[in-house]
C-alpha positions in Angstrom: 0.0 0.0 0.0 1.6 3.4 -1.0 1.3 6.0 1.9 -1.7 7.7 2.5 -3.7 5.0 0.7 -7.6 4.5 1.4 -8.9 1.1 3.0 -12.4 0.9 2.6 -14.9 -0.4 5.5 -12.3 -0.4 8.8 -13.0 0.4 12.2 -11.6 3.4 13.6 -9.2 2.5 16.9 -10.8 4.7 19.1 -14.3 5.1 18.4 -14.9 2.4 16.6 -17.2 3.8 13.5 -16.5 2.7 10.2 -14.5 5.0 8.4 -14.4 5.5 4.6 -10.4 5.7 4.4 -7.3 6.1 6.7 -4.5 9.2 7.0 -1.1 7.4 7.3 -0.1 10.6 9.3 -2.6 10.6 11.6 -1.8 6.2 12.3 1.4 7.2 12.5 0.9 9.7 14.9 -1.3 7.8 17.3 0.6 4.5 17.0 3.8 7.0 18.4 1.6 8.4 20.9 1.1 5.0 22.8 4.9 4.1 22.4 5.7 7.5 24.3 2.6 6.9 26.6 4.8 3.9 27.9 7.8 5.6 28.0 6.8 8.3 30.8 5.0 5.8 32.9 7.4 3.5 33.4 9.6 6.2 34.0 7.6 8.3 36.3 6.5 4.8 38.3 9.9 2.8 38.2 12.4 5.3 37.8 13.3 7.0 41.0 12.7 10.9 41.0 16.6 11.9 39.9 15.8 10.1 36.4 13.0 12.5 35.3 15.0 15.1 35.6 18.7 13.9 33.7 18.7 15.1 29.8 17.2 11.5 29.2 14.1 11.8 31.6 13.8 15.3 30.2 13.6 13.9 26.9 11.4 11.1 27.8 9.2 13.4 29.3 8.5 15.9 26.7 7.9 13.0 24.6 5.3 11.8 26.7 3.8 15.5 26.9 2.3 16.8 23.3 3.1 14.1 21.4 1.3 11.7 23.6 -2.2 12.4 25.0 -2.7 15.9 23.5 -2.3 14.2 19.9 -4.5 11.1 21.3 -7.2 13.8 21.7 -6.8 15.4 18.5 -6.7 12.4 17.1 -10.0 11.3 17.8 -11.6 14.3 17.4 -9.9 14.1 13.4 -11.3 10.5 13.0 -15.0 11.9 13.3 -14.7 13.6 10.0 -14.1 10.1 8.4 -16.8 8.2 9.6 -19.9 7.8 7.6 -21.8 6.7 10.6 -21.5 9.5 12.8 -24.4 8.6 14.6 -25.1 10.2 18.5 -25.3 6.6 19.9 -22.8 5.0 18.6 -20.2 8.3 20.2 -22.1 7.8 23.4 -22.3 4.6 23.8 -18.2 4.2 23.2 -18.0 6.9 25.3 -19.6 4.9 28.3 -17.7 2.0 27.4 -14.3 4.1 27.4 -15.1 5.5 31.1 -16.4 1.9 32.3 -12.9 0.8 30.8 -11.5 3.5 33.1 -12.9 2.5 36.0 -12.1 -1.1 35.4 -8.6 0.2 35.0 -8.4 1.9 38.1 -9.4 -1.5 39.4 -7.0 -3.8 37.9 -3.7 -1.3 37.9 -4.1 0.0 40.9 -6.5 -1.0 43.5 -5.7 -4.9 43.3 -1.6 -4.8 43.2 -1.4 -1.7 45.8 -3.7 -4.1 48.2 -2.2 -6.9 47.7 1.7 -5.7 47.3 0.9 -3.9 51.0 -0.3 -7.2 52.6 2.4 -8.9 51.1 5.0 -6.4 52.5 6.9 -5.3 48.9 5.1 -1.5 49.3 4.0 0.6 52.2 1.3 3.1 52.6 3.9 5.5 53.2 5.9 4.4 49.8 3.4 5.1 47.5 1.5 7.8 49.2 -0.7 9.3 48.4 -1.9 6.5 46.7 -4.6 4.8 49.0 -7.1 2.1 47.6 -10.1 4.6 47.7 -7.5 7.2 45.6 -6.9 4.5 42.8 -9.8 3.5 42.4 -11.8 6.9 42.0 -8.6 8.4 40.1 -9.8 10.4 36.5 -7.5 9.3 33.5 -7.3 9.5 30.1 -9.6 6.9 29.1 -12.6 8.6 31.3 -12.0 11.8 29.8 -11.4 10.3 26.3 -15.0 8.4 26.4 -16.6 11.8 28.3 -15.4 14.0 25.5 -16.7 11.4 23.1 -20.1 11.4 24.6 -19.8 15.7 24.1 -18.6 15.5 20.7 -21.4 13.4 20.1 -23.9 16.0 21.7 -22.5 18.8 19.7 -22.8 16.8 16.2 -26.5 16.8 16.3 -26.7 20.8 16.4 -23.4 21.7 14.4 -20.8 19.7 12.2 -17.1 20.3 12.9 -16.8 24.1 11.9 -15.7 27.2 13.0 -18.3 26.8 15.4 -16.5 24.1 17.3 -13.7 26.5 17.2 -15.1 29.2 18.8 -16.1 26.6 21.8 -12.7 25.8 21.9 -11.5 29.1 22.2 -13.6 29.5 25.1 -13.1 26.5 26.7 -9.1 27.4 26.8 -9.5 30.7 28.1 -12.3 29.9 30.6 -10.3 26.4 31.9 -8.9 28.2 34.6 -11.6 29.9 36.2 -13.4 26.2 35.2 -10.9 23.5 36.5 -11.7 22.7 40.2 -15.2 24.9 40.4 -16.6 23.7 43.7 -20.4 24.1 44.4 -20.3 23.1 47.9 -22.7 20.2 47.6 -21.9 16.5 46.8 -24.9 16.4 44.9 -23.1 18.4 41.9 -19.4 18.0 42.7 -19.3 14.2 43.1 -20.8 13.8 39.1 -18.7 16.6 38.0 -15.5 16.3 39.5 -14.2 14.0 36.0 -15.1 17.4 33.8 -14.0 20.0 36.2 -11.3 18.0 38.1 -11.8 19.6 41.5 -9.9 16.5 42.9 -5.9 15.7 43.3 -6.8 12.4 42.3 -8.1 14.0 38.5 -5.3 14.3 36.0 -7.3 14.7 33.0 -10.3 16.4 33.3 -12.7 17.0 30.3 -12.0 21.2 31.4 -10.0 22.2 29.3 -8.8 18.9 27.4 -12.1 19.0 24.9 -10.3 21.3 23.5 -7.8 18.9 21.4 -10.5 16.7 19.9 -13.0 20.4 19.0 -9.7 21.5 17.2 -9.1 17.7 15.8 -12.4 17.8 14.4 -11.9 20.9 12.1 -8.3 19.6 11.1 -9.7 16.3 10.0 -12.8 17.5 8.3 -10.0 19.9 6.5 -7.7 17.2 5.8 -10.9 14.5 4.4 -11.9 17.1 2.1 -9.1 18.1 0.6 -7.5 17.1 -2.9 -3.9 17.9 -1.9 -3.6 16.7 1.6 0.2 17.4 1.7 -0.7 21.1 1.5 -3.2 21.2 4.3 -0.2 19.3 6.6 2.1 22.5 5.5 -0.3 25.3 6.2 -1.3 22.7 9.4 2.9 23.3 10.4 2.8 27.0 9.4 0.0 27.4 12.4 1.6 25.5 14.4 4.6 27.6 14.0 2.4 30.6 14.6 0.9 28.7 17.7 4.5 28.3 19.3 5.7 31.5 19.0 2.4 32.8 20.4 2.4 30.1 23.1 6.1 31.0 23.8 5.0 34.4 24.2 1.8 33.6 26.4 4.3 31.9 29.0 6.5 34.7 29.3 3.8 36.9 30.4 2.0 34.5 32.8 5.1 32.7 34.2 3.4 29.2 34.8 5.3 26.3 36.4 6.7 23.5 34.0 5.3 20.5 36.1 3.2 17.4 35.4 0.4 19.0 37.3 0.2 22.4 35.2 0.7 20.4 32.3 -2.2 18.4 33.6 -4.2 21.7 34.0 -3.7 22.9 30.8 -3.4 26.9 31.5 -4.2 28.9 28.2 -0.7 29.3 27.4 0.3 25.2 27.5 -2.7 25.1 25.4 -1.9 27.5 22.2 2.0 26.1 22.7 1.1 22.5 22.6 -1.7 22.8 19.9 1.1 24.1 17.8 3.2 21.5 19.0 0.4 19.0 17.2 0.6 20.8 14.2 4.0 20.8 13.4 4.3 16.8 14.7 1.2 15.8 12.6 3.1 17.5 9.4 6.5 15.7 10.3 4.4 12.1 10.6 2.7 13.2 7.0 6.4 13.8 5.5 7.6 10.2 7.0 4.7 8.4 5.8 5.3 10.0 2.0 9.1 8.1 2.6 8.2 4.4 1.4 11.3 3.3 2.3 11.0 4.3 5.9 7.4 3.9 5.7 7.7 0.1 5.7 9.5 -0.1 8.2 6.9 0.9 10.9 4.7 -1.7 10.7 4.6 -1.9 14.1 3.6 1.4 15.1 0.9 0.8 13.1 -0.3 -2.3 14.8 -0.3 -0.1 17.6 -2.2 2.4 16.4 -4.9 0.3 15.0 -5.1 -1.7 19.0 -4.2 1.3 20.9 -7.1 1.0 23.0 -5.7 -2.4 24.2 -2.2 -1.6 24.1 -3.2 1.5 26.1 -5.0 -0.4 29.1 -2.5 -3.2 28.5 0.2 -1.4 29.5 -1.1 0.2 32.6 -1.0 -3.6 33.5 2.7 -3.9 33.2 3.2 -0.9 34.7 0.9 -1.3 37.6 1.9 -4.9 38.8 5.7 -4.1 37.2 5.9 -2.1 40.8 5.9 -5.4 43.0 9.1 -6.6 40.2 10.7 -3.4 40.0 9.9 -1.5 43.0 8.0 1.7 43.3 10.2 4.5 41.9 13.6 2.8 43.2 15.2 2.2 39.1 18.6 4.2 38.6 18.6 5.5 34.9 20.2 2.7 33.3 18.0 0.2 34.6 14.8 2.9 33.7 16.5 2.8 29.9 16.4 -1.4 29.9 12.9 -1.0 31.1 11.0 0.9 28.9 11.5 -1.0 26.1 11.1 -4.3 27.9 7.5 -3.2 28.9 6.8 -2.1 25.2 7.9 -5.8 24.4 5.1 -7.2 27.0 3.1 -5.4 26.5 2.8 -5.7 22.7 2.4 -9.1 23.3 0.0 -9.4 26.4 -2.8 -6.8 24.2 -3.5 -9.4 21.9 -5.6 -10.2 25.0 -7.1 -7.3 25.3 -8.4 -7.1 21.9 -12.1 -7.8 22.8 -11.8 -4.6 24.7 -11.8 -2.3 22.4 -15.9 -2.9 21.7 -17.6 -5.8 22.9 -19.8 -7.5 20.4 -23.0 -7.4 22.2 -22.1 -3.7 22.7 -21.3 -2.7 19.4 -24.5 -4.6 17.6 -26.0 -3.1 20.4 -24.6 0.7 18.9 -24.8 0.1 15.6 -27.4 2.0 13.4 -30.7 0.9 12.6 -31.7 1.0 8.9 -34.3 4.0 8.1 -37.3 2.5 6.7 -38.2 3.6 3.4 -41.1 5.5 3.8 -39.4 7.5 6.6 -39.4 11.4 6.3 -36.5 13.9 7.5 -32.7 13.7 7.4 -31.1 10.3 7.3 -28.8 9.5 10.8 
């Protein structure tokens, strides 16, 4: 297949409609995404802290920054524009399934090993603090704010189709995250069901405030890119933005000084947000000019395996990580050993996902999603 090639009739990795034809760049992309998602867990969970900050954890980092769940996001806000069954229950009901998978995540990672690695002796409360039972299992990750801003995608199709209209909500989302993230109404009754969107808890890393933005944005891109007759072109003027975005970003975080941590990164303040969009940009061009290189082009395979299971390679991974801790220790690898690591658990864990395949949709789920036929004689717009 010659790069950027259609396939007809294939299931999108993430939400799972049928899409009429593939972008190399964007497989590319998110099939890197879950390689670098691997990368800055292990280190973060098995390295001790002086690794995250030596020129190698600094690199590992940053690769597990804008490349990683920022591009996830956009990413699956892009696919939307190549579906051609777009439908409000099939987004919603993936969207459920992505937070269920969450949950059961949270389970399986973290609650099970921490419980029993404590009663076993190999960890201590203090150890892993603050990581309690009750914290794991009600922690907000990606894949709840993934299926969330699925299920808000899916809302916002039925009034508007990616336009400039999602763009504007994006812009406002950005610039109204910080007044947003961690709003606290004082009552259970309404912080308790909106703590994954506003993230008013420690235990919240991604929070649907402000991270919709990436897939509102995504969605323009991609309906851009799937209407397009040069595709290369829309990647440059895609990297020009992005160019724009950076210096603007760069500019942004000179006047407002933010900190350069995991949790402001987490946040998202305005200024990460226009920086790391263009960030996206300028990546998702570079993936578009490797793919157009046949002879390199076949020789990531791989990464496109990934990206086509990344859903089970995502949840597979937090596995290896998760139980890795009662192998390796809890944040106790020097560099070296970090270095050996990472790749090791890329290895498992590209082989433990074909496991986790049935995952990704269950098949009493997705018949149960799937578009009915409209009858004939039926009046109004087709789903």
């Amino acid at each position: 297949m010659t790069p950027n090639a259609t396939q007809a009739d294939v299931d999108d990795s993430v939400t799972r409609l049928v899409t009429r034809e593939r972008v190399r760049a964007f497989d590319l992309a998110r099939g890197l995404a879950v390689l670098f998602m691997i990368g800055v867990h292990v280190l973060w969970h098995w390295g001790s802290a002086e690794t995250w900050t030596t020129p190698a954890g600094t690199a590992i980092s940053l690769l597990g920054g804008p490349t990683a769940a920022p591009t996830f996001m956009f990413l699956m806000g892009a696919s939307l524009a190549f579906s051609s069954r777009t439908t409000f229950s099939s987004l919603a009901v993936r969207g459920l399934w992505l937070v269920f998978l969450g949950y059961l995540l949270n389970v399986m990672r973290g609650v099970i090993p921490a419980t029993l690695g404590m009663q076993a002796g190999v960890v201590t409360q203090e150890q892993i603090a603050p990581f309690t039972p009750w914290w794991l299992l009600t922690t907000v990750d990606i894949h709840h704010m993934a299926g969330l801003s699925l299920i808000a995608l899916a809302a916002l199709r039925t009034r508007f189709a990616p336009s400039a209209v999602w763009l504007v909500a994006a812009v406002a989302l950005g610039i109204a995250g910080p007044l947003l993230r961690g709003l606290d109404f004082g009552t259970p009754l309404l912080d308790a069901p909106l703590t994954p969107i506003l993230g008013g808890a420690p235990n919240v890393y991604y929070a649907v405030v402000p991270w919709l933005v990436y897939p509102l944005v995504g969605a323009v891109f991609g309906t851009a890119v799937a209407r397009a007759t040069d595709r290369r072109r829309v990647f440059r003027l895609g990297a020009a933005l992005g160019g724009v975005m950076l210096v603007a970003g760069g500019g942004l975080i000179a006047l407002t000084h933010p900190a350069f941590d995991v949790e402001t990164y987490w946040r998202e303040p305005p200024a990460f947000i226009v920086g790391i969009m263009g960030l996206v940009f300028v990546w998702l061009a570079i993936c578009d000019v490797v793919t157009r290189r046949g002879w390199l082009d076949r020789r990531l395979g791989i990464v496109y395996r990934w990206s086509a299971t990344i859903i089970p390679m995502y949840f597979t991974h937090w596995l290896v990580v998760g139980w890795g801790i009662g192998v390796v220790g809890f944040r106790d690898l020097p560099l070296p050993a970090v270095l050996v690591a990472i790749p090791v658990a890329v290895v498992i864990t590209h082989l433990l996902s074909r496991f986790a395949i049935g995952l990704e949709t269950p098949s009493w789920l997705e018949r149960w999603a799937r578009p009915r036929p409209v009858p004939a004689h039926a009046s109004g717009p087709a789903a």
